[in-house]
C-alpha positions as CSV (number, residue, x, y, z in Angstrom):
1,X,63.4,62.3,10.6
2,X,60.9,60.0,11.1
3,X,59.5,57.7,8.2
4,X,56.0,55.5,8.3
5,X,55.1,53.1,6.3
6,X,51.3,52.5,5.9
7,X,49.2,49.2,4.5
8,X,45.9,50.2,3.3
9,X,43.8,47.4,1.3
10,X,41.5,48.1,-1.5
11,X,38.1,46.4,-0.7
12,X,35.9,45.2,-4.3
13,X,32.7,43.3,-4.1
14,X,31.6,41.4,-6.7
15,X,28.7,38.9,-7.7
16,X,28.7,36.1,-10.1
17,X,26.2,33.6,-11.8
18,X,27.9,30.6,-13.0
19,X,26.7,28.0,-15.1
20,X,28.5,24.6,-15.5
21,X,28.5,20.9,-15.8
22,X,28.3,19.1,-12.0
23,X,29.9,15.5,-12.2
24,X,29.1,13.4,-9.1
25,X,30.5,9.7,-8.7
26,X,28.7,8.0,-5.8
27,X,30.4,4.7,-5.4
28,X,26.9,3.8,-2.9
29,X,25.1,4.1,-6.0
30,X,25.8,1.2,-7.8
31,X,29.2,2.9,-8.9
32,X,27.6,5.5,-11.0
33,X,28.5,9.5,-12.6
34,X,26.1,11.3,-12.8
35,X,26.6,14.2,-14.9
36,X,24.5,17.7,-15.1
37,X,24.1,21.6,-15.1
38,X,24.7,23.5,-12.2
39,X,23.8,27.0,-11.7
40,X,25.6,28.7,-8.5
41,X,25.7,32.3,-7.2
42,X,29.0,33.6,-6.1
43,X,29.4,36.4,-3.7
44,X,32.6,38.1,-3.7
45,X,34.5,40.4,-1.3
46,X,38.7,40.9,-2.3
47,X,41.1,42.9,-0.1
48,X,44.3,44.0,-1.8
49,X,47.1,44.6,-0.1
50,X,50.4,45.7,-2.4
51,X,51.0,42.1,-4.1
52,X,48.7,39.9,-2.2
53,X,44.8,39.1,-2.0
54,X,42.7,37.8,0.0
55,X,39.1,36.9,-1.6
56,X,36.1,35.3,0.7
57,X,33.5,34.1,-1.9
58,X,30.9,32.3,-0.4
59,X,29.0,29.7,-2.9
60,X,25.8,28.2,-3.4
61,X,23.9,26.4,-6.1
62,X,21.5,24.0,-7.5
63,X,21.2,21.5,-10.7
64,X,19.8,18.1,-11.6
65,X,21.9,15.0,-12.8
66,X,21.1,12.0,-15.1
67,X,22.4,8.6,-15.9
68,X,20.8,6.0,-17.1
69,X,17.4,7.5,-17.4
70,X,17.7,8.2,-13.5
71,X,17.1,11.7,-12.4
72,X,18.9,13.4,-9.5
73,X,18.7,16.5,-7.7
74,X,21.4,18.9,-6.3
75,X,19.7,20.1,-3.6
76,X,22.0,22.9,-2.2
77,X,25.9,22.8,-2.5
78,X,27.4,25.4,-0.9
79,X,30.3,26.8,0.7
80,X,29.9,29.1,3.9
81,X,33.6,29.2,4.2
82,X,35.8,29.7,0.9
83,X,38.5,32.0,2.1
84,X,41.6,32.1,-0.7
85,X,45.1,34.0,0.0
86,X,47.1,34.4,-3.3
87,X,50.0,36.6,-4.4
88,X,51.2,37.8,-7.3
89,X,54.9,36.6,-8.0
90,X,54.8,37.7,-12.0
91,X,53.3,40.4,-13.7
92,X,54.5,42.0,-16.7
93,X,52.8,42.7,-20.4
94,X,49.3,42.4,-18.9
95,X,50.8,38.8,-17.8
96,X,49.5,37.8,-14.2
97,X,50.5,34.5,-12.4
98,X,49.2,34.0,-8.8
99,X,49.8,31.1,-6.2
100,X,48.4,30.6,-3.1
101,X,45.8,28.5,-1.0
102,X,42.3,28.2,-0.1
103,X,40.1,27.2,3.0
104,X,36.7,25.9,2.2
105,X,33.7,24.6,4.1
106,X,32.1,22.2,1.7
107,X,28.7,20.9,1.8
108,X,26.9,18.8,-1.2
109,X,23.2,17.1,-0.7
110,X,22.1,15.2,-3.8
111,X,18.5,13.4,-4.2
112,X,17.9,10.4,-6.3
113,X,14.0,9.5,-6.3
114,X,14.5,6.3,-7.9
115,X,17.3,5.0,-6.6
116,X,17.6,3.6,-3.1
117,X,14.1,4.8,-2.0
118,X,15.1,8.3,-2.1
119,X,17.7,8.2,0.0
120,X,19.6,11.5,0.8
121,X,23.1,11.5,-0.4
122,X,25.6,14.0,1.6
123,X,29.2,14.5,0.9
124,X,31.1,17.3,3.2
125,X,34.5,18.7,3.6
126,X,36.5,21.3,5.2
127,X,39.7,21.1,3.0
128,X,43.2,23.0,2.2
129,X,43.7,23.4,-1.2
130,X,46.9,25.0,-3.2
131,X,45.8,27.3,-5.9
132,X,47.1,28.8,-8.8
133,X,45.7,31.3,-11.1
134,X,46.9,33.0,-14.6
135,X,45.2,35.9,-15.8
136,X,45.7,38.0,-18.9
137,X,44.7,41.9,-19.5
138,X,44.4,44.0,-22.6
139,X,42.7,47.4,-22.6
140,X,39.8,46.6,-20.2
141,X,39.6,43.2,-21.3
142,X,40.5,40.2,-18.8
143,X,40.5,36.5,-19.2
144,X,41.9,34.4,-16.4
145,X,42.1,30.6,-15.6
146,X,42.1,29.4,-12.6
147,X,43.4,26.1,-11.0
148,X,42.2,24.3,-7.6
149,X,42.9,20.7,-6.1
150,X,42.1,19.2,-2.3
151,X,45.4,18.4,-0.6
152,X,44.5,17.5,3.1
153,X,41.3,18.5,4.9
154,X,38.7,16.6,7.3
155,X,36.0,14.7,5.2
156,X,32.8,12.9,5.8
157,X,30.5,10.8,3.7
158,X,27.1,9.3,4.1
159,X,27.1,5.9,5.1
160,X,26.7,3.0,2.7
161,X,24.1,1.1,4.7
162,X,22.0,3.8,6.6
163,X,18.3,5.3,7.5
164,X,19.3,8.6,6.2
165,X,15.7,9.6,4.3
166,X,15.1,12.5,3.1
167,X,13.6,15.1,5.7
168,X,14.0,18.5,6.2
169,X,15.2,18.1,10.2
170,X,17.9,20.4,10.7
171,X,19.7,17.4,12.5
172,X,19.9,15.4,9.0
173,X,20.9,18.5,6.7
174,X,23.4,20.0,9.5
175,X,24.8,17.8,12.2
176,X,25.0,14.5,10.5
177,X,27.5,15.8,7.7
178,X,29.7,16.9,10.7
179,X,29.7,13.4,12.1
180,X,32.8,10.5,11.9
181,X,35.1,13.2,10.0
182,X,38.2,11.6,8.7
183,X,41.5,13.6,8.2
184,X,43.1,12.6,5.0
185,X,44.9,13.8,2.1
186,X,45.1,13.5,-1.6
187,X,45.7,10.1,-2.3
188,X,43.5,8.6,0.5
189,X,40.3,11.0,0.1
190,X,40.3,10.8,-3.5
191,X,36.7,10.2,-3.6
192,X,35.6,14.0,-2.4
193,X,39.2,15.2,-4.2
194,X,37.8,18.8,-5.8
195,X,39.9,19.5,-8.8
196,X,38.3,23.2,-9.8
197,X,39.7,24.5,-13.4
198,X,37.7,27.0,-14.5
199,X,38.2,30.1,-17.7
200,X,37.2,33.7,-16.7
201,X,36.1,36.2,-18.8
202,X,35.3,39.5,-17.8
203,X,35.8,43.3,-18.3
């Protein structure tokens, strides 16, 4: 007798429009936080594969920030790369508790008219991050929170002292975030740390 045993994922496909509150502390700025609404679209492709899933969701939004009367503009964050692997290690009474990690590609552009001449601010990061996630179902009914935090990764930052204007070269938006990475972890990159806690609801 001869026996097989066959894998076969489920493949969903989701979008999302998520509104929240974008916190930025840019130590170059005179040590400021600048706080706002973000708006971000969220594409969404899961594979699921007995107990584990694999989601690449792809990010990208805009906002505005104020402090101290100053305006500033997320011009586009997004995330080319945010592949997470998770797998369910409890699930019982519509109980679900997940653990994995995730590998993002993380790029943020922020423009401040008034402040240093309209400089262009950059942060970027490609980053390993642990993840957890506990979601709970009733009927059709789902609401899940989900956990995130940086733990290692390769980072850069624009300079403090720089000629980095605002211009729409392809050179300043996409090679000079890739230049003078730094590999670090928590405690020395906590400046571009991404903690990410977020509620879910859905049906």
């Amino acid at each position: 007798m001869i026996s097989e045993n066959h894998l076969y994922a489920q493949v969903r496909h989701s979008h999302e429009i998520v509104l929240g509150n974008l916190q930025i502390k840019d130590r170059y700025n005179v040590g400021m936080v600048f706080n706002g609404v973000q708006l971000e679209y969220r594409y969404g492709a899961l594979w699921t594969i007995n107990k584990h899933e694999i989601l690449y969701q792809p990010k990208l939004g805009f906002g505005a920030v104020f402090n101290r009367k100053i305006l500033g503009l997320q011009l586009p964050k997004f995330a080319p790369v945010n592949l997470t692997w998770a797998i369910r290690f409890y699930e019982q009474n519509g109980h679900i508790i997940k653990a994995g990690a995730n590998l993002i590609t993380d790029y943020s552009y922020q423009l401040y008219p008034d402040l240093q001449t309209g400089h262009l601010f950059w942060s970027s990061e490609i980053g390993i991050s642990p993840v957890m996630q506990y979601t709970y179902q009733w009927g059709s009914k789902r609401i899940g929170v989900y956990a995130q935090n940086s733990l290692l990764g390769f980072t850069s930052h624009k300079p403090e002292y720089n000629s980095y204007w605002f211009s729409l070269k392809a050179k300043e938006w996409f090679v000079e975030p890739h230049k003078n990475m730094k590999f670090g972890s928590y405690d020395k990159y906590k400046m571009l740390t991404r903690i990410h806690t977020y509620i879910h609801f859905c049906s």
